[in-house]
C-alpha positions in Angstrom: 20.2 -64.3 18.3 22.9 -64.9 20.8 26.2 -66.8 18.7 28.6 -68.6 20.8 31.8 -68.0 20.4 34.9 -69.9 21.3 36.5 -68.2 23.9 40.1 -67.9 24.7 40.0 -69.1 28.1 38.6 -72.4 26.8 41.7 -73.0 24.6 43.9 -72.5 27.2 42.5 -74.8 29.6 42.7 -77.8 27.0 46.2 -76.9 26.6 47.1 -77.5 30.3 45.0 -80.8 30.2 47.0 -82.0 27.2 50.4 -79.9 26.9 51.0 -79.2 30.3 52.5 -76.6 30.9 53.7 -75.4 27.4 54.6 -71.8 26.7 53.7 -71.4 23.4 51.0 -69.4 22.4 47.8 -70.2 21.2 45.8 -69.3 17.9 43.7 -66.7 18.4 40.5 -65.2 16.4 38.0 -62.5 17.0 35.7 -61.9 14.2 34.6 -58.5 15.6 31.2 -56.9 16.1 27.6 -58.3 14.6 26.3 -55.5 12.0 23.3 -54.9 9.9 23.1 -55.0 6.1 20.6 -53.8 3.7 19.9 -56.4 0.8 22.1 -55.6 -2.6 24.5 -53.7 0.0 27.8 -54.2 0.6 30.2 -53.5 3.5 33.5 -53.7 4.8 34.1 -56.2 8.5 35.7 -54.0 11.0 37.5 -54.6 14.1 38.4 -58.4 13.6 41.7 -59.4 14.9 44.3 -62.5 14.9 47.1 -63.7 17.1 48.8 -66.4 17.2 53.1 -68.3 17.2 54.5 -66.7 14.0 52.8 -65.8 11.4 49.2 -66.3 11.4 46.7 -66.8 8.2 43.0 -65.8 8.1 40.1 -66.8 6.1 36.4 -66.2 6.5 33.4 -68.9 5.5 29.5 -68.6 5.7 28.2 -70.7 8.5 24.7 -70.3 7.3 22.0 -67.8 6.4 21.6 -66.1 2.3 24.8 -66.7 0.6 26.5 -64.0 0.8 29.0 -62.5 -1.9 32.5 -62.5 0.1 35.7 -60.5 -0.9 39.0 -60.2 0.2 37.7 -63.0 1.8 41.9 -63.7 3.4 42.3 -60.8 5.2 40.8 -59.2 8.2 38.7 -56.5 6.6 36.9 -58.7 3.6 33.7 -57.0 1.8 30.4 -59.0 2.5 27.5 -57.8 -0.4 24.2 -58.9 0.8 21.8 -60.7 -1.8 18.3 -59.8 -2.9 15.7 -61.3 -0.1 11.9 -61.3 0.7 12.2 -60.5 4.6 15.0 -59.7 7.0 17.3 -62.5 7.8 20.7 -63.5 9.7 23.5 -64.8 8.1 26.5 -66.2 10.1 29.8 -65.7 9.1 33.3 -67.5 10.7 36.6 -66.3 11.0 39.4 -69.0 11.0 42.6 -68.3 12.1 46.1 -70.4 11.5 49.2 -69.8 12.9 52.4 -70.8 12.2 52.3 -74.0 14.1 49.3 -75.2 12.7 47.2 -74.0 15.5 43.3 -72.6 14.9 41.0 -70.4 16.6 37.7 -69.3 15.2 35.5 -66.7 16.1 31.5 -66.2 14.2 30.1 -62.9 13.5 26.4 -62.6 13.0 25.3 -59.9 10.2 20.9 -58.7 10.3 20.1 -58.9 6.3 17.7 -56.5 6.0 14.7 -56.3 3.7 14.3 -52.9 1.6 11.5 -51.4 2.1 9.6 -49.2 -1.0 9.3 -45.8 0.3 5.4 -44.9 2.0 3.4 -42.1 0.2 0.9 -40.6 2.2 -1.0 -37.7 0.4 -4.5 -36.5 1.6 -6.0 -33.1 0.7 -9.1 -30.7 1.9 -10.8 -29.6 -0.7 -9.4 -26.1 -2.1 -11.0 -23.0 -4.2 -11.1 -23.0 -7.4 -8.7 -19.8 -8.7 -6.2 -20.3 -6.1 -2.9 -20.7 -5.8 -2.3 -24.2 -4.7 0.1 -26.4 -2.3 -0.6 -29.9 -2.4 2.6 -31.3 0.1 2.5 -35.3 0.2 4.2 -37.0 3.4 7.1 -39.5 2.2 9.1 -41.7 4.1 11.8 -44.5 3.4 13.9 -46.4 5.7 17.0 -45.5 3.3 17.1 -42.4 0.8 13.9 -40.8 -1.3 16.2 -39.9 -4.2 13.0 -38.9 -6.4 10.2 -38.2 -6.6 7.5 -37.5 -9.3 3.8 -35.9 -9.7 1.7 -36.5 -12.7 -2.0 -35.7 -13.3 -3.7 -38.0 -14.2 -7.3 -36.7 -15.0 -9.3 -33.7 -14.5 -9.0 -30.1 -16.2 -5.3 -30.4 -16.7 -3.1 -27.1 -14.4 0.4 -26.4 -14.9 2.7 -28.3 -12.1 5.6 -26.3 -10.1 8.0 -28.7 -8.2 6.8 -32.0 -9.3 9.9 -33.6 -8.9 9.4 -32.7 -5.0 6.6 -33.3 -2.3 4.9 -30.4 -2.9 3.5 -29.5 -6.2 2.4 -26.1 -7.0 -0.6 -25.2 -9.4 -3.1 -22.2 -9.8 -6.4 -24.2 -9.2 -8.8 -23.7 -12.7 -12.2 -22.1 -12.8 -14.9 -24.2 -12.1 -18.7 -24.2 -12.0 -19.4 -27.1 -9.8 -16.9 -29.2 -7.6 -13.9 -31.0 -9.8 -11.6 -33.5 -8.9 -7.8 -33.3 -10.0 -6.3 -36.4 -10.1 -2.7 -37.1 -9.7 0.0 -39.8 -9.4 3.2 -39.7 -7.2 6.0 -42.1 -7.9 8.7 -42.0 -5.0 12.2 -44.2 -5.8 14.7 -44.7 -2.9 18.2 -45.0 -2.8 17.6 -49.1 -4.0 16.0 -48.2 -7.0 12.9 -49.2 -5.6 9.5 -47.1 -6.0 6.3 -47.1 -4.9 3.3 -45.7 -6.8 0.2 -43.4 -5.1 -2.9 -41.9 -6.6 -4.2 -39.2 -4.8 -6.5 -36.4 -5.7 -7.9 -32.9 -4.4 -11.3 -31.5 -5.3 -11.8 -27.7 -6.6 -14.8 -26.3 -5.3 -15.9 -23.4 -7.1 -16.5 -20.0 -5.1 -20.4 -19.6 -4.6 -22.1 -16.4 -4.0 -25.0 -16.3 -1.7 -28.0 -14.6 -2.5 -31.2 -13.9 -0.4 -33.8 -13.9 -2.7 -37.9 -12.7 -1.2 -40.8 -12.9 -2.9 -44.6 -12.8 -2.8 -47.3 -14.8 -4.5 -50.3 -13.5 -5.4 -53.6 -14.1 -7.2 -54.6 -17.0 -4.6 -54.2 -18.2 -1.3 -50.7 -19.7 -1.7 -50.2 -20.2 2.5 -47.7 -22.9 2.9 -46.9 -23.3 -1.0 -44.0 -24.9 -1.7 -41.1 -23.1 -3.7 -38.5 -24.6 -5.7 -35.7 -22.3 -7.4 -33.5 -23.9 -9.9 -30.7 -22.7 -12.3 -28.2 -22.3 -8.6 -25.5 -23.8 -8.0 -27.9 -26.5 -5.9 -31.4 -26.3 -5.8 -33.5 -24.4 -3.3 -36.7 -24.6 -1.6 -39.1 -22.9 1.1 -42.4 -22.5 2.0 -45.1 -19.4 1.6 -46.2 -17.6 4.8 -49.6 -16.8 5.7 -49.1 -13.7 3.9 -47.8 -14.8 0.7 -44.4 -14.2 1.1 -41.1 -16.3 1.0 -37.3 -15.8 1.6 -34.8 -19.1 0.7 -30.9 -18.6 0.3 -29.4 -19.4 -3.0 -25.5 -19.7 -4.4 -24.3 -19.0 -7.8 -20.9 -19.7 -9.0 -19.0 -16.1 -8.7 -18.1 -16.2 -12.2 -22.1 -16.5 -13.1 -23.7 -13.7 -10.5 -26.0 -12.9 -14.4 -27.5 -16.2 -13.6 -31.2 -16.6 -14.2 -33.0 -18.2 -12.0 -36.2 -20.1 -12.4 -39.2 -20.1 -9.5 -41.9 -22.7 -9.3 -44.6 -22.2 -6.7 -46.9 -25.1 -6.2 -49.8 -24.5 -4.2 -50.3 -26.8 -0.6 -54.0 -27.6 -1.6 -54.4 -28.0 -4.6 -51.8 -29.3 -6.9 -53.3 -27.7 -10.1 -52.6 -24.2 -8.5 -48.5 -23.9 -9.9 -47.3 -20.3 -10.3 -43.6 -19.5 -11.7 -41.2 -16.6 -12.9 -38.2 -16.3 -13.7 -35.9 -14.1 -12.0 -32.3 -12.1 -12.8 -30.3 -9.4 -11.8 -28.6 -10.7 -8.6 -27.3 -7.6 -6.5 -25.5 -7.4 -2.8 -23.5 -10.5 -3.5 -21.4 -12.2 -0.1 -18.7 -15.1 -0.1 -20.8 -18.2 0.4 -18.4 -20.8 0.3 -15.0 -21.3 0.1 -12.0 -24.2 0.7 -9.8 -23.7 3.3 -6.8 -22.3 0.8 -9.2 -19.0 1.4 -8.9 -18.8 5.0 -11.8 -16.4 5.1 -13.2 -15.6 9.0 -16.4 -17.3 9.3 -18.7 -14.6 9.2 -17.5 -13.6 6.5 -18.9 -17.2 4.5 -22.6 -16.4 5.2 -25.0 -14.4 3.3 -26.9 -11.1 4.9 -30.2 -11.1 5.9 -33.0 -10.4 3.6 -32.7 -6.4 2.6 -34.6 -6.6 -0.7 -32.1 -6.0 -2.7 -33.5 -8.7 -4.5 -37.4 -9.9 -4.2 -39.4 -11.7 -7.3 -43.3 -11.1 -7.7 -44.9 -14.3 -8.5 -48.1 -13.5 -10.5 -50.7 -14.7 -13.4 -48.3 -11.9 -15.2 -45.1 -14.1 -14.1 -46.5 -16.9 -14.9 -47.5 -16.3 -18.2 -44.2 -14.9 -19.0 -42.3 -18.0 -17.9 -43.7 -20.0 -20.2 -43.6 -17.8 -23.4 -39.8 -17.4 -22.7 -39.4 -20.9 -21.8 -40.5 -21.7 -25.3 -38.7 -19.3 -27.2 -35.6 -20.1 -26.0 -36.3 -24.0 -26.9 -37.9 -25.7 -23.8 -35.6 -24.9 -21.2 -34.7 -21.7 -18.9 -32.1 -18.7 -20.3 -28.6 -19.3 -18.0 -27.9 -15.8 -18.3 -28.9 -12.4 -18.8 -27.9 -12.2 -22.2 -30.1 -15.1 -22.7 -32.9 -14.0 -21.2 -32.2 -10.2 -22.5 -32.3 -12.0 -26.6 -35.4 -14.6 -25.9 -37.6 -11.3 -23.9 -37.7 -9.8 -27.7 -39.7 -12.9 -28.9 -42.7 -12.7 -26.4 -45.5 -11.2 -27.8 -47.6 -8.5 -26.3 -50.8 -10.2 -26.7 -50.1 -13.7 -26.6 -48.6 -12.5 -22.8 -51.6 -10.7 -22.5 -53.9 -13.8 -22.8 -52.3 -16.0 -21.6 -51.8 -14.0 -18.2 -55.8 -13.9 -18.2 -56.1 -17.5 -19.2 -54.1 -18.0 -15.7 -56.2 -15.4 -13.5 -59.2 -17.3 -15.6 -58.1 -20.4 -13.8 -57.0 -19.2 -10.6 -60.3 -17.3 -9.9 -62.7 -20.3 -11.3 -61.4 -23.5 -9.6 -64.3 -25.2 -11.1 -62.6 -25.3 -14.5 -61.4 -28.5 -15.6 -58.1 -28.5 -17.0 -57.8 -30.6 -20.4 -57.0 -34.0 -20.3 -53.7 -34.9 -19.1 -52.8 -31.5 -18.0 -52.0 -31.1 -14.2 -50.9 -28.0 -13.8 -51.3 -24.5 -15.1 -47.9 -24.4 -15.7 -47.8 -27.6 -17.6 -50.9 -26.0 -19.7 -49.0 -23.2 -20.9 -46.2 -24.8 -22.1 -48.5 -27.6 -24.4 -49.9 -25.4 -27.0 -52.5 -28.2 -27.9 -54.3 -28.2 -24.7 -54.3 -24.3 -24.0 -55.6 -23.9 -27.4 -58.4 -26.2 -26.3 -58.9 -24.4 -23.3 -59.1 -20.8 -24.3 -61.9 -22.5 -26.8 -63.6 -23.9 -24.0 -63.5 -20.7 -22.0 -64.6 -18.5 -24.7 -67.5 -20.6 -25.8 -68.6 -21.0 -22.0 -68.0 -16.7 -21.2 -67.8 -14.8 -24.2 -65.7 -11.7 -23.8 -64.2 -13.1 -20.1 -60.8 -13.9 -22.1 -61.1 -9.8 -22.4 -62.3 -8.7 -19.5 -60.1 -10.1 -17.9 -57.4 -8.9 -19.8 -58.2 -5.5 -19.0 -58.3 -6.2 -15.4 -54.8 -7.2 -15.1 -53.6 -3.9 -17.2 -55.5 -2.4 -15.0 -53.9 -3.7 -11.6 -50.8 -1.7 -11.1 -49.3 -5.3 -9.4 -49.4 -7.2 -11.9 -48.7 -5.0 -15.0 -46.7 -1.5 -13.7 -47.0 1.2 -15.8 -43.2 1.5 -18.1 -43.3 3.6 -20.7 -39.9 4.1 -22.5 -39.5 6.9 -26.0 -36.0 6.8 -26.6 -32.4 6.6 -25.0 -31.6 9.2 -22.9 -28.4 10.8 -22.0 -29.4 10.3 -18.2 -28.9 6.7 -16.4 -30.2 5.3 -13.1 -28.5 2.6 -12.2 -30.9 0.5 -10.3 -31.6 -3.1 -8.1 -33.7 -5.1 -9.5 -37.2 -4.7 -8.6 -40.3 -7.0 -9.4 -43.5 -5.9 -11.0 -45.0 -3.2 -9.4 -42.1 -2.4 -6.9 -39.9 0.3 -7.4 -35.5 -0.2 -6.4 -35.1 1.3 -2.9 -32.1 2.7 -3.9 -29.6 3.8 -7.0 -27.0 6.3 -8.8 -27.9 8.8 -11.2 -25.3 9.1 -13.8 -25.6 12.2 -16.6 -23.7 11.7 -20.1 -23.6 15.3 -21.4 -22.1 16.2 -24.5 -19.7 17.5 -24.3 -17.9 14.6 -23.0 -18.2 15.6 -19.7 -20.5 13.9 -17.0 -21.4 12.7 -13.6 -22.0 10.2 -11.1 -24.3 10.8 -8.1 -24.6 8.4 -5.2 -25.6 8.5 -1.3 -22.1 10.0 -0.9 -22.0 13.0 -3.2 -21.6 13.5 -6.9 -18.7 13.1 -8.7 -17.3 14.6 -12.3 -16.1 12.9 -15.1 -14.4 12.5 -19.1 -16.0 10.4 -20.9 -15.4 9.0 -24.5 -16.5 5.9 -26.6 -13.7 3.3 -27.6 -15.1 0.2 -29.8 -18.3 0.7 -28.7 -17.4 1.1 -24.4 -18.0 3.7 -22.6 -14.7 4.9 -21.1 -14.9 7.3 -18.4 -11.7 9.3 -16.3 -12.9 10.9 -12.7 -11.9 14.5 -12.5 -13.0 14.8 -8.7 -13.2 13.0 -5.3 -16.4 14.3 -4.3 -17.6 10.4 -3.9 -14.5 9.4 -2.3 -15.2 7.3 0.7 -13.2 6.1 4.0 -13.5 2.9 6.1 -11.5 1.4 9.0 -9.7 -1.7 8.7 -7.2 -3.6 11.2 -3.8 -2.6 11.0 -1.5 -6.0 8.8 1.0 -6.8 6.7 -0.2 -6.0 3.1 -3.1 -4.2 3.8 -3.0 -1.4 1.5 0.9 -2.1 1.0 1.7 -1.6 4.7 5.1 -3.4 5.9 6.0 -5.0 8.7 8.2 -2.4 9.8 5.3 0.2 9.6 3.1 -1.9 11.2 5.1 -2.4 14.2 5.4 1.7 14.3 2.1 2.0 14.6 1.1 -1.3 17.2 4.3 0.2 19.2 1.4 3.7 19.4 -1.3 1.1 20.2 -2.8 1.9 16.7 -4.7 -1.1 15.5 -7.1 0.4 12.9 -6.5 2.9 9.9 -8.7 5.0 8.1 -8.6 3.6 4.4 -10.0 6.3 2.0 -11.2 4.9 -1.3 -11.0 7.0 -4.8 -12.4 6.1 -8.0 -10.5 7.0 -11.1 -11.5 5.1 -14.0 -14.7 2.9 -15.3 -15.7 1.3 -18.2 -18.8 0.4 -19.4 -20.3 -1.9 -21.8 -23.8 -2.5 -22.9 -24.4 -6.3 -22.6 -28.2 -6.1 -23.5 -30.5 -2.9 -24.6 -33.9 -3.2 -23.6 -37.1 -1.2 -23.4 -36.4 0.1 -19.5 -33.0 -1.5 -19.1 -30.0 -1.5 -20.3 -27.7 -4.0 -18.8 -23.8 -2.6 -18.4 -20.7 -4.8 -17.0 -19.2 -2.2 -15.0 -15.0 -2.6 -14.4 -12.6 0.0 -13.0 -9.7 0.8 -10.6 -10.0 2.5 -7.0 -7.1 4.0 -5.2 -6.5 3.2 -2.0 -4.9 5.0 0.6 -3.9 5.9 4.6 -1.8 8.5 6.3 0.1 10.6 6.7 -0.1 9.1 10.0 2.6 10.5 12.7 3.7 7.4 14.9 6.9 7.8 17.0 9.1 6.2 15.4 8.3 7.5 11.8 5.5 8.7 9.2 3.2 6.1 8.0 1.7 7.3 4.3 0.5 4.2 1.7 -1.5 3.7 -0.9 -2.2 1.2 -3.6 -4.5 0.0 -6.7 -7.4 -2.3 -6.7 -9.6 -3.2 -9.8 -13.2 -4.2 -9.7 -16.3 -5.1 -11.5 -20.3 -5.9 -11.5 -22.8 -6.4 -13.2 -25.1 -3.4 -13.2 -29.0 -2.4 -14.7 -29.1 1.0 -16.0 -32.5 2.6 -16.0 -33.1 5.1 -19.1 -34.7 8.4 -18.1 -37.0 9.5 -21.3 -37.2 13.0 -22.5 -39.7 14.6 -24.8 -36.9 16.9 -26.1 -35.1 14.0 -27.7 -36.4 14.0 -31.3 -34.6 13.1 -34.2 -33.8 16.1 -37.0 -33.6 15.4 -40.7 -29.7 16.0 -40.3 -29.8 13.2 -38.1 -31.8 11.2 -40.0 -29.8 11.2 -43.7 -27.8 7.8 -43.9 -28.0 4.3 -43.6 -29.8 2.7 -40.8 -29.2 -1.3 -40.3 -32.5 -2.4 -37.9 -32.3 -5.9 -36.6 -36.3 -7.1 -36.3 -37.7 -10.4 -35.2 -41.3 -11.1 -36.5 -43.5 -14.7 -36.3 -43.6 -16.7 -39.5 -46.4 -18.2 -38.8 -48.9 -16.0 -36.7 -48.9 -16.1 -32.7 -52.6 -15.5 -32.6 -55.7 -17.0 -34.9 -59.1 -16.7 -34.3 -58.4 -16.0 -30.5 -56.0 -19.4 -29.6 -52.1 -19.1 -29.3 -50.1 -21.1 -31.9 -46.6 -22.5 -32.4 -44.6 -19.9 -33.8 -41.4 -19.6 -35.6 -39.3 -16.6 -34.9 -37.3 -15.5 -37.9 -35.0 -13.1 -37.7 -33.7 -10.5 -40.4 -32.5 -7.2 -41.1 -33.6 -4.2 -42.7 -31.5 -1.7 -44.4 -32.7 1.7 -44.7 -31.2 4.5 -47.4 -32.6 7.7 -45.9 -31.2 10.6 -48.7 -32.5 13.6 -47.5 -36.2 14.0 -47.2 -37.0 11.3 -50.3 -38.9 9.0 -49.7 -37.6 5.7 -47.7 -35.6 3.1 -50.0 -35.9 -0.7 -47.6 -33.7 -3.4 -49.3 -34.5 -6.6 -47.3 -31.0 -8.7 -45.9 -30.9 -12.7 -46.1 -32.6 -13.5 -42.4 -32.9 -16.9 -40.3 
């Protein structure tokens, strides 16, 4: 807005018209320069000046605009405080000056009210992994001052804040099993006391492992079957071959590679014709997924091809098994390892047996009506009512077939592989998991002796080691590097300790990779689950790292460091005839955990609900008398 001012010219012309020509000088004002004012601010006029005959007087009034709060409002330098408004605004102030013969000038000044604005919060986030150290940095501006600021979380599983008083809050992300969203509130207040509020939030993804899981079908023409896999982290499908085979991808949280998995197979033409197993024992694990606070190459977030590290034989055998675990563990499928390795005790040997046949029964003789209301095989085995029905059917219509056939599967090396298991052995294989009738393509051979002393074989040589038992672990020391192994990585800051000072030594030589030799020097092992064939160890340990001496020109590069890792692993028990137990050995007490049915699994032929019971036996064994048992409360 332009703001007319009385000029001095003007004055001086009106005194020639009515003075003539006088000599006296004129009154003069000049209020100074229009400025800006935030509302509820206050400020000081500058550069107004007076003239005038004698002594001159000044005072300032608002012409219009917000009334403004005026102060020392007589003299040429009088504070102006700006009230509260909605929007900006002009207010108009006038300086009037009197000399000393009662002549006035005035002069307006024009001062921009302005509006305070809360500050603006912008906070956005990709999504980040879960075990990570985090950064979330929120964008925050103000036309004045941010003089604080403040984070608070608001929902989600609650982390541990650094810097919330900033715009970047720090936080190690939790452990998740499926994505999680962290909720959080900033409150920004600027230099008017004024603050503005924003919710904002970041999901945790949780690190999934890919696995390539194969598998066959057999007992039927099963060409273009659908699969279904659940128990992942998402649930996976495919489709059968001509051949009976499948491959489909699936991705387990990192913290849950012991996952169980659960296969159905549902034939294409006929509906009735549903095979299932349930699969465990995930090996060759990649880095499936990951937020972008990893930072992980791309090829390195995709699973291999199929190897067979891990493949699943889908049978009558399978089949029959799924559904007797199913129902010992309650009517739904084990999470876990240890959930499958307790429930396996519980099946039956028979009940398996029959109800295997009662499957190859159906698969071979499509003519076979299921009962009533009963679509599937699958869904026959799980209602005890209608199998019972059926295995009367079957062994009214073909005596002995329930038998027979029986005998036929034991007799098919596919579907029921010959194990046989006397005791535990001093000498491991560890082992991939391998479906029925398939044996591991590969493993390492370790040997307890002992005398404490051991070792380890794998594709790279055989290494010696110390080994003790602490609280039940095996602890064992490496004596020897014969399993030592090297690899070439890209010369960085970090890797294996290097700094950046030896890292430009060796890019000044143009050398961009290092040989990284790996040594083992400690594992532990402990027995999750004891089984029959296997045993199921968590393996953790420590490997030293190291490179060099490497001769650059400038100096000698020679690092190392520590890294610690673990797995899951399957130890396969070698038997031995030669392991027989002594009378010295046996003299003591012996506490046997037993499971038996309460009611019967099998009467007259037809499987019947069970309840498994546990309890213990303690046996006396003085000397060669004869056995004391003293039964324990069960459940």
């Amino acid at each position: 807005m332009t703001i007319w001012r009385k000029k001095l010219a003007a004055v001086l012309v009106a005194s020639v018209f009515l003075g003539g020509c006088s000599s006296d000088d004129d009154a003069i004002a000049d209020a100074g320069t229009d400025f800006s004012l935030k509302e509820r601010r206050s400020a000081a006029v500058s550069g107004a000046k007076a003239d005038g005959e004698g002594d001159v007087t000044v005072s300032w009034s608002q012409v219009s605009g917000p009334e403004l709060v005026l102060s020392a409002a007589d003299t040429l330098t009088p504070t102006v405080t700006a009230p509260s408004i909605d929007a900006d605004v002009q207010a108009i102030l006038r300086l009037t000056v009197t000399d000393a013969k009662g002549q006035t000038a005035t002069d307006d000044i024009a001062i921009s009210l302005l509006n305070n604005t809360p500050p603006q919060i912008s906070a956005t986030f990709a999504p980040i992994a879960e075990k990570s150290a985090a950064t979330l940095t929120a964008t925050i501006t103000d036309d004045g001052e941010v003089v604080a600021v403040n984070w608070v979380q608001t929902s989600g599983p609650t982390v541990t804040l650094s810097g919330a008083d900033s715009a970047a809050v720090s936080f190690n992300a939790p452990a998740v099993t499926t994505a999680t969203t962290l909720t959080f509130t900033i409150t920004a207040t600027d230099d008017d006391n004024e603050a503005a509020e924003s919710e904002t939030s970041v999901v945790v993804e949780p690190n999934l492992v890919a696995f390539v899981l194969g598998g066959t079908v057999t007992g039927a023409s099963f060409a273009g079957a659908a699969v279904a896999v659940s128990g992942a982290a998402e649930p996976a499908t495919a489709v059968v071959d001509e051949n009976g085979a499948f491959t489909i991808e699936l991705k387990l949280d990192e913290d849950s590679v012991n996952s169980v998995v659960a296969v159905n197979v549902t034939s294409a033409s006929n509906n009735r014709l549903k095979y299932s197993a349930i699969y465990s024992g995930f090996t060759e694990a990649e880095v499936a997924a990951v937020a972008s606070a990893k930072s992980r190459a791309a090829d390195t977030k995709v699973s291999k091809s199929a190897d067979g590290a891990n493949t699943v034989s889908v049978t009558a055998v399978s089949t029959a098994l799924y559904s007797l675990l199913i129902a010992a563990n309650n009517g739904v499928i084990p999470t876990n390892i240890n959930e499958l390795a307790f429930v396996e005790k519980s099946i039956d040997a028979d009940e398996l047996a029959e109800a295997a046949a009662i499957v190859k029964i159906l698969t071979d003789n499509p003519d076979i009506e299921l009962p009533e209301g009963i679509t599937d095989i699958v869904a026959l085995l799980a209602n005890v009512s209608a199998y019972n029905t059926l295995v009367a059917q079957v062994e009214t219509n073909q005596p002995g077939l329930i038998e027979d056939t029986i005998l036929a599967i034991v007799a098919d090396p596919v579907l029921t592989p010959p194990v046989t298991v006397d005791a535990i052995a001093p000498l491991y294989f560890r082992t991939s998991a391998a479906a029925p009738g398939f044996l591991s393509r590969g493993g390492e051979r370790w040997q307890f002796n002992n005398d404490g002393t051991g070792s380890h074989a794998i594709n790279r040589g055989e290494s010696t080691f110390e080994w003790e038992l602490n609280n039940g672990k095996i602890s064992i020391s490496y004596v020897d590097a014969a399993a030592a192994f090297t690899s070439f990585v890209g010369v960085g800051v970090g890797v294996v300790g290097l700094t950046q000072q030896q890292v430009d030594w060796l890019t000044a030589d143009n050398i961009y990779q290092i040989a990284l030799t790996y040594y083992t020097d400690s594992v532990e092992l402990s027995r999750v689950t004891q089984g029959q064939l296997i045993d199921t160890y968590r393996q953790t340990g420590t490997q030293r790292r190291k490179t060099g001496p490497i001769q650059t020109t400038q100096g000698v590069v020679d690092v190392s460091d520590t890294i610690a890792f673990s797995s899951n692993i399957l130890m396969r028990k070698q038997s031995s005839s030669e392991l027989v137990f002594t009378t010295e050995q046996m003299a003591g007490t012996w506490a046997i955990n037993t499971y038996y049915s309460q009611s019967g699994v099998l009467q007259g032929g037809m499987r019947q609900l069970f309840i498994w019971t546990r309890c213990c036996l303690m046996l006396t064994v003085p000397g060669r008398e004869q056995l004391q048992t003293e039964p324990l409360a069960g459940r």
